[in-house]
C-alpha positions as CSV (number, residue, x, y, z in Angstrom):
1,X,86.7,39.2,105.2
2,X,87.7,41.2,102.8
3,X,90.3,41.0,99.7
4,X,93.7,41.8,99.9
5,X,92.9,44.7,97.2
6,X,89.8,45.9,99.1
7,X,92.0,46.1,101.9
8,X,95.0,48.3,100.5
9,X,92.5,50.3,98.7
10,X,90.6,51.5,102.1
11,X,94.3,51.7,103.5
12,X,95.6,54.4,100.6
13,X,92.1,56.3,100.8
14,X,91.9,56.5,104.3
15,X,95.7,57.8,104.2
16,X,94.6,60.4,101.8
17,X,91.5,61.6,103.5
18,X,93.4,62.0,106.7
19,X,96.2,64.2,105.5
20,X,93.6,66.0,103.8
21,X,91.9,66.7,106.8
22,X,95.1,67.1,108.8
23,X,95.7,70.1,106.0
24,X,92.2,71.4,106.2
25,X,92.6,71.6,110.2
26,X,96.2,73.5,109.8
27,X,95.0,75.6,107.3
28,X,91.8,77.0,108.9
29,X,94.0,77.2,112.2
30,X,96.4,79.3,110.3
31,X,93.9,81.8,108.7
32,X,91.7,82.1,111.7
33,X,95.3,83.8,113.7
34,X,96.6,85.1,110.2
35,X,93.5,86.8,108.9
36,X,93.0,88.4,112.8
37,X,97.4,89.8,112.6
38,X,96.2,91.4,109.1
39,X,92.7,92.8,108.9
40,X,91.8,93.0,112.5
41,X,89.2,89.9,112.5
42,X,88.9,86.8,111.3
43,X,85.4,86.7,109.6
44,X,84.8,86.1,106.7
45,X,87.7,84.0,105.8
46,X,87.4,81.2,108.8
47,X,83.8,80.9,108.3
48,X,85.0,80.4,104.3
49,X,87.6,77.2,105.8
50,X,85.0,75.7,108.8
51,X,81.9,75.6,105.7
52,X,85.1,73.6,103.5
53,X,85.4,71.1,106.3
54,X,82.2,70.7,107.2
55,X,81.1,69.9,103.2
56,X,84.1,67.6,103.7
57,X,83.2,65.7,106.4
58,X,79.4,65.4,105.5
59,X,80.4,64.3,101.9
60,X,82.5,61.6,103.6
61,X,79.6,60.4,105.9
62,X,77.0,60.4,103.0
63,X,79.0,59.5,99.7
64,X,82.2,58.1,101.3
65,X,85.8,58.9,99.2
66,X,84.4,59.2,96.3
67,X,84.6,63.2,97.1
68,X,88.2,63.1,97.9
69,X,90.1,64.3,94.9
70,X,87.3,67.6,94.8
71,X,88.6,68.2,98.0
72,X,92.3,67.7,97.4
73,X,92.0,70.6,94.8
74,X,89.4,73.0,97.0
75,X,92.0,73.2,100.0
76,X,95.1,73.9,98.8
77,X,93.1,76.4,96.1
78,X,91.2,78.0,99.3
79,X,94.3,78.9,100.8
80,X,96.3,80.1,98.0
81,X,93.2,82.4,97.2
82,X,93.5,83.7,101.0
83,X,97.4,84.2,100.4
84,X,96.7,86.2,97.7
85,X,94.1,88.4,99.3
86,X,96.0,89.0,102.0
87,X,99.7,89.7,100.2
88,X,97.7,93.2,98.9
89,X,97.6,94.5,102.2
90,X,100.8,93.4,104.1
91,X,104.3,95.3,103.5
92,X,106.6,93.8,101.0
93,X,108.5,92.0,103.8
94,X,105.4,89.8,104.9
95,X,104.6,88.6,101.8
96,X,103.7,84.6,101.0
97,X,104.3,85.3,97.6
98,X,107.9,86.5,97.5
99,X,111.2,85.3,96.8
100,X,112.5,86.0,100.5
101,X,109.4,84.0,101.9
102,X,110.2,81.1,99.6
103,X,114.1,81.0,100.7
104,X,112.8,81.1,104.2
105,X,111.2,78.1,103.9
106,X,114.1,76.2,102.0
107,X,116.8,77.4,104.6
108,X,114.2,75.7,107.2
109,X,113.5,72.5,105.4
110,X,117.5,72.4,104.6
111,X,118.2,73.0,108.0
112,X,116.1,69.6,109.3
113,X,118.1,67.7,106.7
114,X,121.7,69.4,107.9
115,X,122.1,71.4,104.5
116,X,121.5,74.7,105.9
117,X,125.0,76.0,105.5
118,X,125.6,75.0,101.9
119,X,122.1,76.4,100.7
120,X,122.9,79.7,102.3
121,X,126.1,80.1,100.3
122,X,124.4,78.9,97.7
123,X,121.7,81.8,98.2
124,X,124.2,84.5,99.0
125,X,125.7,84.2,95.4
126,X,122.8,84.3,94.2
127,X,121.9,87.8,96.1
128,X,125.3,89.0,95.2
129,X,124.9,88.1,91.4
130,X,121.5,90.2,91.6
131,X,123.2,93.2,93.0
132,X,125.9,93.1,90.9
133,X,123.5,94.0,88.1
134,X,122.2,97.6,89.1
135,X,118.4,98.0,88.8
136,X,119.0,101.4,87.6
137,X,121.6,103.1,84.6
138,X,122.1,106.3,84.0
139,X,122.8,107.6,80.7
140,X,123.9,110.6,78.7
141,X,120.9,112.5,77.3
142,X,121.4,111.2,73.8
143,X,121.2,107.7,75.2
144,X,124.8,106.5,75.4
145,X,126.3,105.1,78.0
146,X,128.2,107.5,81.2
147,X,131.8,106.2,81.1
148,X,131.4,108.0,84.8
149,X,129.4,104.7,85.5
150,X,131.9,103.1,86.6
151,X,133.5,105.9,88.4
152,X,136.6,106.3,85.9
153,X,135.7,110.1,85.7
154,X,134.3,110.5,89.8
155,X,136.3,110.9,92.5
156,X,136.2,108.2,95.1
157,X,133.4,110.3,97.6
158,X,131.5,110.8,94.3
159,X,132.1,107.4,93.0
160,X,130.4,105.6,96.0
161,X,127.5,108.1,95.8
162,X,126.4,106.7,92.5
163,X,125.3,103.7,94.4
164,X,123.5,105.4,96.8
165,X,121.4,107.2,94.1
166,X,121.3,103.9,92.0
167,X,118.7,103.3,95.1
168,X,117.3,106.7,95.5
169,X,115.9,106.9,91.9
170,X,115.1,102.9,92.6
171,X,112.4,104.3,95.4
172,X,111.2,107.1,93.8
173,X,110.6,105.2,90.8
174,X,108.7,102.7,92.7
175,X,106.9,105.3,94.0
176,X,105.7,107.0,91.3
177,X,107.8,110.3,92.6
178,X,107.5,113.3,89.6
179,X,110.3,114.9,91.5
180,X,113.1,114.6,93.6
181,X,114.9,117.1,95.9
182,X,118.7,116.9,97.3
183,X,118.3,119.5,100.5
184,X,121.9,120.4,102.2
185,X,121.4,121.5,105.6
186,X,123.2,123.4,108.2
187,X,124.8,120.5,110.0
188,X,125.9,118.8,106.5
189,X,123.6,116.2,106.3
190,X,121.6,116.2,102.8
191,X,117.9,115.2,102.6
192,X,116.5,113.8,100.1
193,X,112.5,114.0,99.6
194,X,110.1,113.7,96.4
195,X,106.9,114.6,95.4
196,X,104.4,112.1,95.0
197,X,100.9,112.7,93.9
198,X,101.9,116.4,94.2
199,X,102.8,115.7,97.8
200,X,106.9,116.2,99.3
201,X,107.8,113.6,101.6
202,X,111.1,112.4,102.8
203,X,112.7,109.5,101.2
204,X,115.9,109.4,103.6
205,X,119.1,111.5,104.5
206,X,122.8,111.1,104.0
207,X,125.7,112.4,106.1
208,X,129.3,112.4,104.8
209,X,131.2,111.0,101.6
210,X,128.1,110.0,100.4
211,X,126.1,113.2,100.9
212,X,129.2,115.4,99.3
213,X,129.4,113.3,96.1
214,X,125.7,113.3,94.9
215,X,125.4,116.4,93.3
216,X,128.9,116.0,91.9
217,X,127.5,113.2,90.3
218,X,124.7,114.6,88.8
219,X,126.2,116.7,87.8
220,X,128.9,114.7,85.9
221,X,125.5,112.7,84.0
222,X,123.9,115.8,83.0
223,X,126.8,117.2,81.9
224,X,127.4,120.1,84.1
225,X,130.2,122.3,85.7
226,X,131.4,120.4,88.8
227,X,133.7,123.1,89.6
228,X,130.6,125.2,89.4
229,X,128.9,126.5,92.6
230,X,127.8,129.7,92.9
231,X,125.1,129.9,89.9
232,X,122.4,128.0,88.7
233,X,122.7,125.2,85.8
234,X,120.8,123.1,84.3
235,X,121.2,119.6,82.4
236,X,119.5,116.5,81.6
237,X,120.5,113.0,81.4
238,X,118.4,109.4,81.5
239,X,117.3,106.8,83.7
240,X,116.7,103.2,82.8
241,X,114.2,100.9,85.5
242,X,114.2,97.8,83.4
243,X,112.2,98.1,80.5
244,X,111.2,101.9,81.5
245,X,113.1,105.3,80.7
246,X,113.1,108.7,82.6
247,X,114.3,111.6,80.7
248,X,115.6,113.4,83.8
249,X,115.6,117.4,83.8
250,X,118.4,118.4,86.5
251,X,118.3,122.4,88.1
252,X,121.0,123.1,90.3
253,X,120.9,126.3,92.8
254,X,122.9,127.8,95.9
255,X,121.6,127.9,98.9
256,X,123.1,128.8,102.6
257,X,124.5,125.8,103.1
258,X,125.6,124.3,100.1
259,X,124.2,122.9,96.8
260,X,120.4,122.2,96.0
261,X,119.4,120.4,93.1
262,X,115.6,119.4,92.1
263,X,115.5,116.5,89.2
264,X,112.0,116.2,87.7
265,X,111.1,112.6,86.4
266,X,109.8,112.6,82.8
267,X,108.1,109.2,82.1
268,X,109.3,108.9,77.8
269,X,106.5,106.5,77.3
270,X,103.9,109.0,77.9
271,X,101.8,106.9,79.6
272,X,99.2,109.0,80.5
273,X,99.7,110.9,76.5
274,X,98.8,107.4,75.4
275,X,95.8,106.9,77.2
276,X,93.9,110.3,75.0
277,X,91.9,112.9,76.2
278,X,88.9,110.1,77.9
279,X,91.8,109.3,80.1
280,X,92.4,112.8,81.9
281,X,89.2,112.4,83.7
282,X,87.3,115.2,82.6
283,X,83.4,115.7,82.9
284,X,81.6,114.3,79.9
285,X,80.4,117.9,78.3
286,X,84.0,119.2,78.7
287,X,85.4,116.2,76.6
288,X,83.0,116.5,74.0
289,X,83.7,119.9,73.6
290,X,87.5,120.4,74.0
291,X,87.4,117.3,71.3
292,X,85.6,119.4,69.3
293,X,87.5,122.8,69.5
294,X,90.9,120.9,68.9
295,X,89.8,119.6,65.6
296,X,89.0,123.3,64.3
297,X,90.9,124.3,60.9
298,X,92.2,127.5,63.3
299,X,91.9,129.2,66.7
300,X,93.9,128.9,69.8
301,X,93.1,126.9,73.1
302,X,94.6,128.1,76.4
303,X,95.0,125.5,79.5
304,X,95.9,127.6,82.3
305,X,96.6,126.7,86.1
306,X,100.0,127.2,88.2
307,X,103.1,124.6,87.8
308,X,102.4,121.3,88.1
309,X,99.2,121.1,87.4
310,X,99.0,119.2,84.4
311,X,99.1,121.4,81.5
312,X,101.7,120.6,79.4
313,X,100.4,116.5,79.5
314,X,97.0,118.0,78.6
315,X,98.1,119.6,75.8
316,X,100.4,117.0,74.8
317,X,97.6,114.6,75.1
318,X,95.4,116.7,73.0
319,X,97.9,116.9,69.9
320,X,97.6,113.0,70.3
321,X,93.6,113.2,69.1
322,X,94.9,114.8,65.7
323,X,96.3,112.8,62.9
324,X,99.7,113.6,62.4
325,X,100.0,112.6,58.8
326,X,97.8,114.7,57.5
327,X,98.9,117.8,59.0
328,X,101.6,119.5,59.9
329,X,102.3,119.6,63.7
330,X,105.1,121.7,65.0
331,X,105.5,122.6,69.1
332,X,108.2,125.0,70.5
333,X,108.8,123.7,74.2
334,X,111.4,124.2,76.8
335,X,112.0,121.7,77.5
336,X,110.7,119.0,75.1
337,X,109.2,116.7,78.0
338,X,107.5,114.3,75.5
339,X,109.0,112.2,72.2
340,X,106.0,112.5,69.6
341,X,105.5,110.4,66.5
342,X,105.6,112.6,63.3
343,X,105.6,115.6,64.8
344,X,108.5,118.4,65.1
345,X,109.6,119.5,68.2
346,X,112.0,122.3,69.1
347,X,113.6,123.1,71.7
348,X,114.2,126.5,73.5
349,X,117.8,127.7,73.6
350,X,118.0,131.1,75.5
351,X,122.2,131.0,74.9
352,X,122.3,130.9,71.0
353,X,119.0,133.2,70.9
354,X,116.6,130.9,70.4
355,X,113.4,131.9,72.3
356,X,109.4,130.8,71.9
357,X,109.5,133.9,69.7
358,X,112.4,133.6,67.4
359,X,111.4,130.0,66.8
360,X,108.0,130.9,66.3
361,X,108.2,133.3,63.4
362,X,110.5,130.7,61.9
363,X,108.1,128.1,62.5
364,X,105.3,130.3,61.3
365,X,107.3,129.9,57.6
366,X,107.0,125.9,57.6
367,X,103.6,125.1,56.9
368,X,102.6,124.5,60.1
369,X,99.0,123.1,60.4
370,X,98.9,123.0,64.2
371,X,101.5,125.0,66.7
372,X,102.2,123.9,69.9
373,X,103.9,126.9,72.3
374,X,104.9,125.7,75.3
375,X,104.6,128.6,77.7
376,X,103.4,132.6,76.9
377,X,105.6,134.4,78.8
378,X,105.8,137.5,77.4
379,X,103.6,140.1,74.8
380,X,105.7,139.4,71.9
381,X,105.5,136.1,72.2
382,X,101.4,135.9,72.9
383,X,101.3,138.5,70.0
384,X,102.7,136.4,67.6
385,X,100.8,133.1,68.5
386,X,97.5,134.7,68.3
387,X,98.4,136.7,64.7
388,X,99.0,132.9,64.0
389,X,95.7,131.6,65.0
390,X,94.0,134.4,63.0
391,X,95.8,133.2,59.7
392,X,94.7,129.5,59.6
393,X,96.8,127.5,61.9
394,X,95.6,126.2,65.1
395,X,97.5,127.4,68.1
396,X,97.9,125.4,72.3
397,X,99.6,126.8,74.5
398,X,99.7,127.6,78.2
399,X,99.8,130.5,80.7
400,X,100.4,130.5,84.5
401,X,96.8,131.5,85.7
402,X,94.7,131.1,88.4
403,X,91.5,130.4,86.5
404,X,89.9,130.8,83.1
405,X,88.5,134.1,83.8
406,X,91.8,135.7,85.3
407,X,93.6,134.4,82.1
408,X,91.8,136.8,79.9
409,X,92.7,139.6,82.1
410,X,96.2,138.8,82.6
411,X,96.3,138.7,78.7
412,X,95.2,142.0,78.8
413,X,97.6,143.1,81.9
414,X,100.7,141.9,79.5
415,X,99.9,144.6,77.1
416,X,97.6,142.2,74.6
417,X,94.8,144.1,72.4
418,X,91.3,142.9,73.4
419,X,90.7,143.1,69.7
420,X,93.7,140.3,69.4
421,X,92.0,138.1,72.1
422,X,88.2,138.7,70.8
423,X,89.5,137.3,67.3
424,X,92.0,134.5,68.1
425,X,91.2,132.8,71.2
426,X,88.3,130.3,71.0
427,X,88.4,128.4,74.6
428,X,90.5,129.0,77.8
429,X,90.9,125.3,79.9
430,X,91.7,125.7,83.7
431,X,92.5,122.6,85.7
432,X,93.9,121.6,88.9
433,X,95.1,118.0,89.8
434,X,93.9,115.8,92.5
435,X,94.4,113.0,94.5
436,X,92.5,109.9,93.8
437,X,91.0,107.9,96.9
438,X,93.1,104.2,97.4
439,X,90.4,101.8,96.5
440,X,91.8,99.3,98.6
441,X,91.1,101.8,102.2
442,X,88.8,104.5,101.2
443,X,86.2,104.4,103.8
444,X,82.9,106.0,104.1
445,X,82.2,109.5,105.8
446,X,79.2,111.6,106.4
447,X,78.9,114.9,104.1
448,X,79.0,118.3,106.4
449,X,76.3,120.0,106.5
450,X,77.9,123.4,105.2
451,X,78.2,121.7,101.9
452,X,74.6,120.1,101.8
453,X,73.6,123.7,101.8
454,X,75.9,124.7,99.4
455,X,75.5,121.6,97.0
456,X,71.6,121.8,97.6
457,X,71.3,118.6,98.7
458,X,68.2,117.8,101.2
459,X,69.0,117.3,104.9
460,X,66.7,114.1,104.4
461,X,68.3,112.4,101.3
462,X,71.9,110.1,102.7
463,X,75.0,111.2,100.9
464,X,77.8,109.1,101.5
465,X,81.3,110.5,100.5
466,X,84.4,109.1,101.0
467,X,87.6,109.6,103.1
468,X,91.7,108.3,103.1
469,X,92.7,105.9,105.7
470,X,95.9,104.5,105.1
471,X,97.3,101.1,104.1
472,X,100.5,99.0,102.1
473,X,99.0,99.4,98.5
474,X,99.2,103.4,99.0
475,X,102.0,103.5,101.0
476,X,99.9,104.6,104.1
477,X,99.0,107.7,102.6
478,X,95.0,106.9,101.6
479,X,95.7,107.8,98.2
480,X,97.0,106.6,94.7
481,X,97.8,108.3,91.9
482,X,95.7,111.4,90.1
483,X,93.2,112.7,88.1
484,X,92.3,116.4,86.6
485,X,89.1,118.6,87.6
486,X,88.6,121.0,84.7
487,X,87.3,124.3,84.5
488,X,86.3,125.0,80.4
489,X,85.3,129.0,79.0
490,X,83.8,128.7,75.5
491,X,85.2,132.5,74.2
492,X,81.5,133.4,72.9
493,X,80.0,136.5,71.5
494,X,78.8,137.3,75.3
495,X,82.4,136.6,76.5
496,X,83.8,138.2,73.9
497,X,81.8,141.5,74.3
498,X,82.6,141.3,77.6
499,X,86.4,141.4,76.8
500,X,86.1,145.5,75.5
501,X,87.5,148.2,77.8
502,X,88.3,146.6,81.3
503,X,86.7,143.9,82.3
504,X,85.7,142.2,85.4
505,X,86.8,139.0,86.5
506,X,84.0,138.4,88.2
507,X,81.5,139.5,84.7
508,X,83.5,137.2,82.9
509,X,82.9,134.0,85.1
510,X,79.2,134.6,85.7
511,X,78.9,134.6,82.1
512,X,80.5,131.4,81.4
513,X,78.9,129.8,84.2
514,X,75.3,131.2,82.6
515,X,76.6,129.2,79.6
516,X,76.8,126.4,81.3
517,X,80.5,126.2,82.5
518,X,81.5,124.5,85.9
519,X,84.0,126.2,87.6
520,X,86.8,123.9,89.6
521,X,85.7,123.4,92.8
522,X,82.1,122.6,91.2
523,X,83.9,120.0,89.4
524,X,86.2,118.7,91.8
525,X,82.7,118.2,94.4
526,X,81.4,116.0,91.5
527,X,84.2,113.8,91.9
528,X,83.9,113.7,95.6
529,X,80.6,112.5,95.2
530,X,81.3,110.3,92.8
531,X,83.4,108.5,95.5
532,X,87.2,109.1,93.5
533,X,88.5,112.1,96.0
534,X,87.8,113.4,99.4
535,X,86.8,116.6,100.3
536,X,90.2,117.7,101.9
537,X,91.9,116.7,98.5
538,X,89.4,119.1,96.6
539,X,89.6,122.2,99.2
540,X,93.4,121.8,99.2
541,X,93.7,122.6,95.3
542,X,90.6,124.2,94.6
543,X,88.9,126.6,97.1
């Protein structure tokens, strides 16, 4: 016989091994259906949960309970690491690891013990308390607070509107959205789409009180005409998302059936600014160069492509690599998308006269050390800038251009002096923007052959690239966020002897490229070989 002790002792363990084993049956029945419902099969996570039990049950035969508490932490730590796994790739609806999964299971558990009533009012304060604090506020451009928040200054339509684009700008934020679009239509429903990744797609559509006073509102935050319908305006206000601000830039237009207006997001915090010129993605030779070129005592560096493409954060990113104490950084802008540390920014003003050019000669009577001009528009303005990088100052600046080779001759087509470009412009940076692959769905595809032959790649060697597929993390597009293919022309003697009398496009490239320059869709393959875009994504932006 054995002791009493001996006896309650066998009596607790045996408890304890058999819940654990009831656990580790529920569990692996639960992942083996779970794991199928969310990737399609079931390997390898019940093979993971079967070898658990079976080290379980074999450590029990040989070594008896001494195992137990191992095994007490492996299975609840087993299926939480499975939760995990599987929360990436199921909507936010699905998800283990939420706050609506975990009231779920309370409501359930109070329900058994008859409580369910008083724990759902208890829960919908709760939710009501956490509406009642808006995820987003909108402020006045300088920062203080809308008084139209409230809706003392909005009508009643336009006063229930700012709740519906309280969760507009919540999405799009979310998102990631650069853009968003308010779209009236014939039958007076509004759209409402934004651009993600470079991409429109719809976010939803409004009909009524709600569709009428969102514009209204807008226009009340950026501090617009209401009463105004038949021209353009423009205006800017803010957006706080919790600890993030969006300095919002608001263009209002007519249209056939009633009031567009296109907001463009400007992250404040210059995230990707923050992250230097290693972060833009460019090809190893191109950032060792352009680091070099920026860091010259004068000269002026062009970044060309068409809107949207990047520039402005390029060159924004590029007066980040320069130490701003020790020289003296001005940029003229319009408008200023990015707040800079000790550095002067100015904006343009068209109504009180103040254009890239007027500010510029102004400017050019400060000391500058390094000039930032936003945009060349026009001859006088290009004429200037370059007179400026010929006198010791270092000038960026951008021009709407196809490619590095067409920027040179659409200098020239603006009425510049190819003696002005030979002397002042020492690189010209092209660049596109592209998609990168979701890491979480990017699957494998075969290269075509067309491209083996133009990549010169043997029909014998295996060349895996990669394709989109779709899933929760990327919003079911394939893709998440984006990263720059570069084009870079070194202004040489070639180049510049080149530049004389009227030259050739084509002369112009196939003398960079003999100097060693890849043009974009050269560098944008690299990339798809290197397994970050697809080859759709590069043909779409750079044939």
């Amino acid at each position: 016989m054995l002791p009493a002790d001996a006896v309650d002792r066998v009596i607790w363990l045996g408890g304890a091994w058999l819940l654990v084993a009831l656990g580790w049956a529920a569990s692996a029945i639960w992942v083996e259906d779970d794991a199928r419902a969310v990737f399609g099969k079931s390997a390898p996570w019940s093979l993971w949960f079967m070898t658990i039990g079976v080290v379980f049950f074999l450590s029990t035969y040989v070594w008896g309970f001494s195992g137990l508490p191992l095994f007490v932490l492996l299975v609840p730590g087993a299926l939480q690491g499975y939760v995990l796994v599987r929360d990436r790739k199921v909507p936010a609806d699905d998800k283990i690891m939420s706050r609506q999964f975990a009231e779920q299971v309370v409501l359930a558990a109070a329900e058994k013990l008859g409580m369910k009533s008083m724990v759902a009012v208890w829960f919908e304060q709760a939710q009501s308390a956490r509406q009642a604090a808006p995820r987003i506020q909108f402020l006045k451009k300088d920062g203080s607070s809308i008084d139209a928040q409230g809706g003392r200054k909005l009508d009643k339509e336009t006063s229930q509107s700012v709740k519906t684009l309280e969760e507009i700008f919540a999405r799009a934020i979310e998102l990631d959205a650069t853009d968003i679009h308010i779209d009236p239509k014939e039958s007076g429903e509004v759209v409402i789409r934004c651009r993600v990744d470079g991409i429109m797609g719809k976010l939803g559509s409004f009909v009524g009180p709600e569709a009428r006073g969102m514009v209204s509102a807008l226009k009340v935050f950026g501090d617009m005409d209401i009463a105004e319908r038949r021209r353009p305006q423009d205006g800017t206000f803010v957006v706080l998302s919790g600890s993030r601000r969006f300095d919002i830039r608001a263009a209002t237009g007519p249209t056939s059936f009633g009031e567009k207006m296109v907001l463009r997001l400007l992250d404040a915090d210059g995230g990707v600014v923050k992250g230097g010129i290693r972060s833009l993605g460019m090809r190893e030779a191109v950032q060792n160069s352009l680091e070099s070129i920026i860091h010259q005592p004068h000269g002026m560096l062009i970044v060309c492509g068409p809107t949207g493409s990047g520039k402005t954060t390029t060159l924004y990113t590029a007066l980040g690599e320069i130490d701003a104490l020790s020289r003296n950084i001005v940029t003229i802008e319009d408008p200023i998308e990015y707040r800079l540390d000790n550095i002067s920014q100015t904006a343009v003003n068209n109504a009180a006269e103040l254009t890239f050019a007027t500010i510029l000669r102004s400017v050019l009577r400060q000391d500058p050390d390094v000039i930032l001009v936003g945009e060349i528009r026009d001859r006088e303005t290009a004429e200037i800038a370059m007179q400026a990088a010929m006198t010791g100052h270092f000038v960026f600046t951008t021009i709407h251009a196809n490619d590095t080779a067409t920027t040179v001759t659409r200098l020239l087509d603006i009425g510049i002096e190819a003696s002005l470009i030979q002397s002042a412009v020492t690189a010209v940076l092209a660049q596109r923007l592209v998609r990168v692959l979701c890491k979480e769905c990017k699957e494998p595809a075969e290269i075509p052959d067309d491209m083996r032959k133009k990549l010169h790649i043997p029909s014998d060697k295996k060349v895996v690239i990669f394709k989109p597929k779709g899933c929760p993390a990327c919003h079911g597009t394939g893709y998440k966020g984006r990263t720059g293919v570069h084009e870079l022309l070194i202004v040489d003697a070639t180049i510049r002897g080149l530049i004389v009398g009227s030259p050739s496009i084509e002369a112009i490239r196939a003398a960079a490229r003999k100097a060693g320059m890849k043009t974009l869709h050269e560098a944008g393959m690299a990339k798809v070989l290197a397994g970050l875009t697809s080859l759709e994504e590069v043909t779409r932006v750079a044939k």
